[in-house]
C-alpha positions as CSV (number, residue, x, y, z in Angstrom):
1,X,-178.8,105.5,-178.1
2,X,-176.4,106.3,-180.7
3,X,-174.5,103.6,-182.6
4,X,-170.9,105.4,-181.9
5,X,-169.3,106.6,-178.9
6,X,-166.1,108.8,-180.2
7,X,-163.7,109.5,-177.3
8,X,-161.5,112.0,-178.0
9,X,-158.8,112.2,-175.0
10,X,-157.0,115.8,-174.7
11,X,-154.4,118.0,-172.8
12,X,-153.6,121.4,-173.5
13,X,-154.6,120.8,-177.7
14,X,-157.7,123.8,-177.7
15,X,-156.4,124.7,-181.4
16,X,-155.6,121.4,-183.1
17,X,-159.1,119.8,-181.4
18,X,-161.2,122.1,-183.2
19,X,-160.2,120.7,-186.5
20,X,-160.7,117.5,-184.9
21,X,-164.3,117.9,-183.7
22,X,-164.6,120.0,-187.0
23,X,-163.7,116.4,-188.9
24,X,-166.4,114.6,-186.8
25,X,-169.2,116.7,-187.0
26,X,-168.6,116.6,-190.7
27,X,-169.2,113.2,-191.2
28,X,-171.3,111.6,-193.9
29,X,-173.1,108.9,-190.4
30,X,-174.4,111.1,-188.3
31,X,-175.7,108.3,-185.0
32,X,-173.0,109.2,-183.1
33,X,-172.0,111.0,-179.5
34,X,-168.7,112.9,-179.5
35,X,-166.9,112.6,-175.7
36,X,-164.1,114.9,-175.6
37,X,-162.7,113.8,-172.5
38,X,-160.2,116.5,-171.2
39,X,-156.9,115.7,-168.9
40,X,-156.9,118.7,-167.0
41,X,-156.1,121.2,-170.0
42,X,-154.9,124.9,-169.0
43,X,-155.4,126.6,-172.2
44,X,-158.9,127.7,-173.9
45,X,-160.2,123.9,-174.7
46,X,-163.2,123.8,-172.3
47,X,-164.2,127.2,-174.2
48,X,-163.3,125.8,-177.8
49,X,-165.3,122.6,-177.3
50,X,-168.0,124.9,-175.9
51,X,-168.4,127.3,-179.1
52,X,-169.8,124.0,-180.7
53,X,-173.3,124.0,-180.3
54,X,-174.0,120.2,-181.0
55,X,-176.0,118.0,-178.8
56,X,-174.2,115.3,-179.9
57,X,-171.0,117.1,-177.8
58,X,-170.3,116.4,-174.5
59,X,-167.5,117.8,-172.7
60,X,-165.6,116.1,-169.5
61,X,-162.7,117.9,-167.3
62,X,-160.2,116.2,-164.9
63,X,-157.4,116.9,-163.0
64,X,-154.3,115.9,-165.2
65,X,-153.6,111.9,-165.0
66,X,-150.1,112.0,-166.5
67,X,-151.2,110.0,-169.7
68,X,-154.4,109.3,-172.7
69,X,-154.8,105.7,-170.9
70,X,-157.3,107.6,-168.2
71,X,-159.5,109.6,-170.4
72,X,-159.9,106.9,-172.8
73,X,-161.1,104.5,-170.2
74,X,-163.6,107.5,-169.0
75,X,-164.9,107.8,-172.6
76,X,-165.6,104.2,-172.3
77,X,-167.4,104.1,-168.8
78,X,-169.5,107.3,-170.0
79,X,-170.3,106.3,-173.5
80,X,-173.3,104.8,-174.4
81,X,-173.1,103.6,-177.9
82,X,-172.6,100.1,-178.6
83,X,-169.3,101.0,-180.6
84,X,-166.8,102.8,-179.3
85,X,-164.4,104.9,-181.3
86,X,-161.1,106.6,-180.5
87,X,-159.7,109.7,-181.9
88,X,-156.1,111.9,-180.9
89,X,-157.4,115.4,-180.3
90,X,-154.4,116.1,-183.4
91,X,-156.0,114.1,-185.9
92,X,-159.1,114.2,-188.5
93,X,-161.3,112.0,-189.8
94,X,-162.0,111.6,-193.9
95,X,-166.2,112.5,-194.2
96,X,-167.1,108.7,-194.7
97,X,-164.8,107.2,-192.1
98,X,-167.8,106.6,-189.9
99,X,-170.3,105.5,-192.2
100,X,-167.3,103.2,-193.7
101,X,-167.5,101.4,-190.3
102,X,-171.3,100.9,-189.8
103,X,-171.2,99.4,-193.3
104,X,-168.0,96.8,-192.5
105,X,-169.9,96.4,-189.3
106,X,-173.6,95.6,-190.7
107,X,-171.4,93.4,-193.2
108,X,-170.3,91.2,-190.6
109,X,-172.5,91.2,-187.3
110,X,-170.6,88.4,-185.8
111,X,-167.5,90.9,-185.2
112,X,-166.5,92.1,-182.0
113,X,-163.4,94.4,-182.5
């Protein structure tokens, strides 16, 4: 079981998302699953996310919902890390982001955030 679920929720984003999953893959903590949970895109993102070849990848497409409330919660009910992380399918993560977290984390086991 990995120690991070990263949900990424996305419509429609195929060309800013592959910087994003570039970002994660690229991290310094590798125990992680990335869930890019998709929101009924149109464009090329099922194909994008599928030139990755990372088992760590999984890929999840729905008819649109209107809003990033749905796939976020799907993220959660498929993840199976004890963390869970959320990322915009427009941003990027700095290379130790992750590994920043598991640290703060081991620092203070009592947290539940």
């Amino acid at each position: 079981m990995p120690f991070f679920s990263i949900v990424i929720p996305t419509y429609n984003r195929a060309e800013k998302l592959k910087g994003t999953i570039h970002s994660v893959l690229e991290q310094t903590y590798t125990d992680f699953e990335l869930l890019v949970m998709d929101d009924g895109s149109t464009d090329q993102t099922e194909k994008m996310v599928s030139s990755f070849s990372d088992y760590r990848i999984r890929y999840d497409w729905v008819p649109n919902s209107g809003g990033p409330a749905t796939p976020r919660n799907r993220g959660i009910d498929v993840g199976s890390a004890p963390w869970i992380s959320f990322l915009d399918a427009d941003d990027m993560w700095y290379p130790t982001r992750l590994s920043d977290v598991a640290e703060a984390i081991s620092r203070n086991p009592e947290s539940d955030v």
